[in-house]
DOTI-536634 format. One record per residue (C-alpha): x, y, z; chain. Coordinates in steps of 0.02 Angstrom, whole numbers, always signed. Layout:
<rs>
{{X; Y; Z}; 'A'}
...
</rs>
This chain:
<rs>
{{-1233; -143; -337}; 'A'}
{{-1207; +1; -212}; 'A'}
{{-1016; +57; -204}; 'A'}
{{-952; +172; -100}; 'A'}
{{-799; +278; -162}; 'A'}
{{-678; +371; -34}; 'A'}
{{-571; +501; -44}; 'A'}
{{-689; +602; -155}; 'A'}
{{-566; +734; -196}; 'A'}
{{-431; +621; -261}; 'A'}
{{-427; +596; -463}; 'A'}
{{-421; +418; -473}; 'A'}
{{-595; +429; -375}; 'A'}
{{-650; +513; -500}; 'A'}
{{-597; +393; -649}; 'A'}
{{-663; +270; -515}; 'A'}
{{-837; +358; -505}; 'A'}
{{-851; +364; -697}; 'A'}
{{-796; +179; -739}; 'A'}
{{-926; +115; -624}; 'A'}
{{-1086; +212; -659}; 'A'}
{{-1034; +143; -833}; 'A'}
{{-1034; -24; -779}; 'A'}
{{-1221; +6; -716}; 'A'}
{{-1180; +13; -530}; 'A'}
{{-1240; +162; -409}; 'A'}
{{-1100; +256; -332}; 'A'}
{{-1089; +345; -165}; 'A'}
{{-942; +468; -178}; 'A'}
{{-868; +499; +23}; 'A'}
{{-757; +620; +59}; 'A'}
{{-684; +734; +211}; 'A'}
{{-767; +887; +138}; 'A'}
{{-944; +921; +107}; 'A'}
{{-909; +909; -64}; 'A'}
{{-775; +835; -178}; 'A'}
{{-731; +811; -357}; 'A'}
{{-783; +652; -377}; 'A'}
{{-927; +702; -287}; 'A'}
{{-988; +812; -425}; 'A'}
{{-972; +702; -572}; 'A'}
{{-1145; +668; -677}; 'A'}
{{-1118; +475; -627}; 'A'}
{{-1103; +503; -435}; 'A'}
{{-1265; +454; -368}; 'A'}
{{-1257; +530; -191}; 'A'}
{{-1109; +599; -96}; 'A'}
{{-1068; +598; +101}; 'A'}
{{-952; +690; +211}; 'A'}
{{-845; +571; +339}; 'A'}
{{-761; +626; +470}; 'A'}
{{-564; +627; +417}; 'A'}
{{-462; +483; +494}; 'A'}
{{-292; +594; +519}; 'A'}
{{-412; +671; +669}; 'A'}
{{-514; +547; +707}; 'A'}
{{-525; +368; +644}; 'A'}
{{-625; +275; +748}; 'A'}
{{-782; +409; +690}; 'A'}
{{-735; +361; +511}; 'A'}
{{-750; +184; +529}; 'A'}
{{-929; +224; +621}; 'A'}
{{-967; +343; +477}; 'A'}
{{-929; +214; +340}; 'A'}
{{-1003; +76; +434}; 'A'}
{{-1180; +181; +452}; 'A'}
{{-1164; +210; +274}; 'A'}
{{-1150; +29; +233}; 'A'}
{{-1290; -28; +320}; 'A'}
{{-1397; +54; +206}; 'A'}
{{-1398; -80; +84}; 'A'}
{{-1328; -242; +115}; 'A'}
{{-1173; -318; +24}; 'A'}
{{-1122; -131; -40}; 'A'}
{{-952; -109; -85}; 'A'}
{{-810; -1; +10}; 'A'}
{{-682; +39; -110}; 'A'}
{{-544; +168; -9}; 'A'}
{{-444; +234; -125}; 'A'}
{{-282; +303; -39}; 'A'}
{{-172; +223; +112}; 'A'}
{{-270; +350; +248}; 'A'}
{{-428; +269; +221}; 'A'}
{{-380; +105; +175}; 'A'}
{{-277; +81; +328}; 'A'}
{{-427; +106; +465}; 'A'}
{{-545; -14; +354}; 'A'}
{{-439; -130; +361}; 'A'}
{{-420; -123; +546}; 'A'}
{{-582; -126; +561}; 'A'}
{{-661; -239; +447}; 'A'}
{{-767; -334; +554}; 'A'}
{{-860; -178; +594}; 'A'}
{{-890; -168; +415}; 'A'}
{{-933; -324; +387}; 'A'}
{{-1071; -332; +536}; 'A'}
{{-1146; -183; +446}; 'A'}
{{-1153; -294; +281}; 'A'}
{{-1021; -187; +198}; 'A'}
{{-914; -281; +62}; 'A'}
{{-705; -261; +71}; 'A'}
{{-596; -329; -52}; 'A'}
{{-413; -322; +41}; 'A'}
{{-269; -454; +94}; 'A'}
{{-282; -494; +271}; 'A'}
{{-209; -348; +386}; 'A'}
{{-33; -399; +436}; 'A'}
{{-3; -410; +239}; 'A'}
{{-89; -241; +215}; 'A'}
{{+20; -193; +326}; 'A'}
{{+177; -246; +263}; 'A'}
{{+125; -202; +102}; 'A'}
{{+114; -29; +154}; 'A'}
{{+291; -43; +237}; 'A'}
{{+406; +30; +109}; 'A'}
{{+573; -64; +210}; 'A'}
{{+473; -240; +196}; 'A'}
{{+449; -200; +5}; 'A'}
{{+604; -160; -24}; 'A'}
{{+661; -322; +89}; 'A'}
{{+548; -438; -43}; 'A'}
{{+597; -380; -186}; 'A'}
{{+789; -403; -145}; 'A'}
{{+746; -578; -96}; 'A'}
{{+646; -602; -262}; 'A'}
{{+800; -551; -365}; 'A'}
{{+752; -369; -421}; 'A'}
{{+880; -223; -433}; 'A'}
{{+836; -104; -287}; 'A'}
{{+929; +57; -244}; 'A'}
{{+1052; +45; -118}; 'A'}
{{+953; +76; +63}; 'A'}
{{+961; +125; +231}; 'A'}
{{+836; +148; +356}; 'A'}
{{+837; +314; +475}; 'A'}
{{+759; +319; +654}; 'A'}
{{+877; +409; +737}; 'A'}
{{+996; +540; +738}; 'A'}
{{+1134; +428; +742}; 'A'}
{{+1051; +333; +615}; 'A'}
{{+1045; +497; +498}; 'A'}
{{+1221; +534; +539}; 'A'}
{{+1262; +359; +477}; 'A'}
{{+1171; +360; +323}; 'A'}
{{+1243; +536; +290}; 'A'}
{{+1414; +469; +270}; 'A'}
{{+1396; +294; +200}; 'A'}
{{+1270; +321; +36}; 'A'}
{{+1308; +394; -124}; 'A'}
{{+1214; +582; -154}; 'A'}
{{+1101; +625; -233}; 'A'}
{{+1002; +533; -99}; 'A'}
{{+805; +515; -80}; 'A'}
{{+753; +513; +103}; 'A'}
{{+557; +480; +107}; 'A'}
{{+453; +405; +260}; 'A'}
{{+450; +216; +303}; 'A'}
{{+241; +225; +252}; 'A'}
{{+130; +352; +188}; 'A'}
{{+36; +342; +347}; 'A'}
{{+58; +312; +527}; 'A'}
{{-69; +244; +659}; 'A'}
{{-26; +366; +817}; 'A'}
{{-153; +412; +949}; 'A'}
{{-332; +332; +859}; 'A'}
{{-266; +452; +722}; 'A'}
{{-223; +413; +548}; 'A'}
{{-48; +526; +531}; 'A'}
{{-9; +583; +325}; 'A'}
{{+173; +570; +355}; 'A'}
{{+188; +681; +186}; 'A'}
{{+338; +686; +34}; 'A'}
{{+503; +641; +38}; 'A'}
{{+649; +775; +43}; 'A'}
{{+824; +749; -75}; 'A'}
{{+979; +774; -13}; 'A'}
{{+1149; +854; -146}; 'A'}
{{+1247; +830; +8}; 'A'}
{{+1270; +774; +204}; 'A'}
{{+1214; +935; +269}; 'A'}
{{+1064; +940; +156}; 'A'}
{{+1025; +753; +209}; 'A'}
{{+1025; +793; +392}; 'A'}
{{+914; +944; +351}; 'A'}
{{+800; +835; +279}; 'A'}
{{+797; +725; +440}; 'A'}
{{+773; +849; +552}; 'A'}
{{+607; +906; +438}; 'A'}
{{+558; +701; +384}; 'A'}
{{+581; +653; +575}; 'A'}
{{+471; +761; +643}; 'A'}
{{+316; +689; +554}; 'A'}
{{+365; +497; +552}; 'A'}
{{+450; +377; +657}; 'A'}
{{+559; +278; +524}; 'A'}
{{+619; +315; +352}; 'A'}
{{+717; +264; +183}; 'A'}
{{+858; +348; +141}; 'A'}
{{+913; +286; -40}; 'A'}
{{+1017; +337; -163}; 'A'}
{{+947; +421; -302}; 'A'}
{{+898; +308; -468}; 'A'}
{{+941; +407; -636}; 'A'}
{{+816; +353; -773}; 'A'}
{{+634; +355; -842}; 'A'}
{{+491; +332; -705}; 'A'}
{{+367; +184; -746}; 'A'}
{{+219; +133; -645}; 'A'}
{{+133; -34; -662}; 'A'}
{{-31; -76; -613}; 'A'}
{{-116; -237; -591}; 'A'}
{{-310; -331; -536}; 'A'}
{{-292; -480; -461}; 'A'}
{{-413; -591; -398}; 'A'}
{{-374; -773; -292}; 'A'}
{{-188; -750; -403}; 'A'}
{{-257; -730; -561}; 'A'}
{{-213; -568; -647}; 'A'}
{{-389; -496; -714}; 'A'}
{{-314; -328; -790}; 'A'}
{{-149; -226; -810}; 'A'}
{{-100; -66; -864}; 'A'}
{{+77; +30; -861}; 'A'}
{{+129; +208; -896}; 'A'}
{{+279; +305; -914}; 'A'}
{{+329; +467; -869}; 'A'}
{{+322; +622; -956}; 'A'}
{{+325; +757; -823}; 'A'}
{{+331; +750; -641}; 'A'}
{{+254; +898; -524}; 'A'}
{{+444; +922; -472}; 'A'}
{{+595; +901; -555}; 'A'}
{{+678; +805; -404}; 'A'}
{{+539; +679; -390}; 'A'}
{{+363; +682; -339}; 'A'}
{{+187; +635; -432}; 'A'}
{{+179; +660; -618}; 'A'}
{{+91; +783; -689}; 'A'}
{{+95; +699; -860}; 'A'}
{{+121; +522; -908}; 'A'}
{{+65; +421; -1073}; 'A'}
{{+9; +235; -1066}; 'A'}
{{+107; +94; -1128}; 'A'}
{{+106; -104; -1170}; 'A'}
{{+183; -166; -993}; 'A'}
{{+369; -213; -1039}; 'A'}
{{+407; -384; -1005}; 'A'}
{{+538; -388; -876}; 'A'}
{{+425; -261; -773}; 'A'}
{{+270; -348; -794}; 'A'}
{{+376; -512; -734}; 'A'}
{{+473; -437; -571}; 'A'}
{{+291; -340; -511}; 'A'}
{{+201; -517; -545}; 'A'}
{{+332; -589; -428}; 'A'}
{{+285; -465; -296}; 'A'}
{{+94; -511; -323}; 'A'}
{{+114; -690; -304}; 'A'}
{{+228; -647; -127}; 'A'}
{{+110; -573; -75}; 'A'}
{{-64; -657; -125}; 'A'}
{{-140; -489; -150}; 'A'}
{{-293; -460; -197}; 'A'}
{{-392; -314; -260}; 'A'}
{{-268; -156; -354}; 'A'}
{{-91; -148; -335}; 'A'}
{{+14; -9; -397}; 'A'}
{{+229; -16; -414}; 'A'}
{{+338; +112; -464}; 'A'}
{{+484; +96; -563}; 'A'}
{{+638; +186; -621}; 'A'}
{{+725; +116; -776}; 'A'}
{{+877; +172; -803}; 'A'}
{{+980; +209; -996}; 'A'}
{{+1042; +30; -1016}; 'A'}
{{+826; -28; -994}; 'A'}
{{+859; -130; -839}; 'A'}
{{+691; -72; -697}; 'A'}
{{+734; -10; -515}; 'A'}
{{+603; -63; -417}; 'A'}
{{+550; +98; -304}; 'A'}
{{+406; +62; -197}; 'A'}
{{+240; +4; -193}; 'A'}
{{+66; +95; -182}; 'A'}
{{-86; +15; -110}; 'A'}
{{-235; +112; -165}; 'A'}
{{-314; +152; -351}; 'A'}
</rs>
């Protein structure tokens, strides 16, 4: 099978690109540069430059849709939220060229990507979830500043907003020691999204849990924790070692599956805390 892998320069495209030329499939590695890291991996068979959807997304879709009529039935696997979130839009086009997707319909996409609806779910399931607020205003910040408990994480509604036939990175979160630090952070967080989380801040180990599902059957799972993240106050991690999915995790992010129906790769991230009871953080919806 043909399989085209976005967002080149990401590492998991790269552990994407690898897995698959293993499994005997021929990769096409896509990217927004003319040449990428995934793109110059011994098992990438070709590699493309797209136009990038946070300028133009319309002329991605085009680009990826002219790729996949190339070959009928090949496979478009996006691998972050800025690529994902055009496809998805625009899946018929896709699918007229004979391009393959494997994603929920597009409201859930959508809500999946909607860190306020996740959060919503998972207090509905029954999972522990940091106290929350959401910020759209001024007022709102103001609010927020005076009724949650610092340290407080304030971090954008979704990693990517749809504004103007653009696909907006709406970028990393800010922390707040303080009020005047949290309205700071709004002034910075508000000028690059429309709606955000403020939360307070979840002591404890960070855990990520990853899942394949297909028509609600789990096909694969994986979990890591923690070692090291890029910043001390919260971010990616630099370091992490894998681990046998503990059981109340693997339960509560099987509960969010099943809400959901999802399909395809799902990521959550956890915090758990000293006395081992898992904070459920947010949800990622790429590799």
């Amino acid at each position: 099978m043909r399989i085209l892998v976005l967002d080149g320069n990401e590492n998991q495209a790269v552990a994407s690109v690898r897995a698959l030329a293993r499994a005997g499939h021929r990769v096409a590695v896509g990217a927004g540069t003319s040449w990428s890291k995934a793109g110059w991996s011994r098992a990438c068979a070709e590699q493309f430059q797209y136009p990038e959807p946070d300028r133009d997304a319309d002329s991605f879709v085009a680009s990826i849709a002219a790729q996949s009529a190339r070959e009928a039935g090949t496979l478009v696997l996006p691998m972050t939220e800025r690529t994902t979130l055009p496809l998805s839009s625009s899946r018929d086009r896709i699918a007229a060229a004979g391009g393959k997707l494997v994603l929920p319909p597009h409201d859930t996409l959508v809500r999946a990507f909607d860190k306020k609806q996740m959060t919503e779910l998972a207090e509905t399931l029954g999972l522990q979830v940091p106290a929350t607020m959401t910020v759209s205003s001024d007022a709102d910040a103001l609010e927020c500043s005076r009724a949650l408990r610092y340290p407080i994480v304030l971090k954008p509604r979704s990693s990517v907003e749809h504004v103007a036939g653009c696909v907006r990175p709406t970028g990393r979160p800010v922390y707040a020691r303080n009020a005047s630090e949290f309205l700071r952070g709004w002034a910075d967080l508000g000028s690059r999204c429309r709606s955000a989380l403020a939360q307070e801040f979840v002591d404890g180990v960070g855990m990520g849990y990853f899942a394949l599902m297909r028509h609600g059957d789990l096909l694969a799972e994986f979990a890591h924790t923690r070692i090291r993240d890029v910043r001390p106050t919260g971010s990616g991690s630099s370091l992490r070692v894998s681990v046998t999915p503990d059981g109340r995790l693997r339960s509560e992010a099987r509960a969010m599956l099943a809400a959901l129906a999802w399909p395809g790769v799902r990521m959550w991230n956890f915090r758990v805390g000293p006395e081992g009871t898992p904070a459920s953080l947010e949800l990622k919806g790429g590799f």
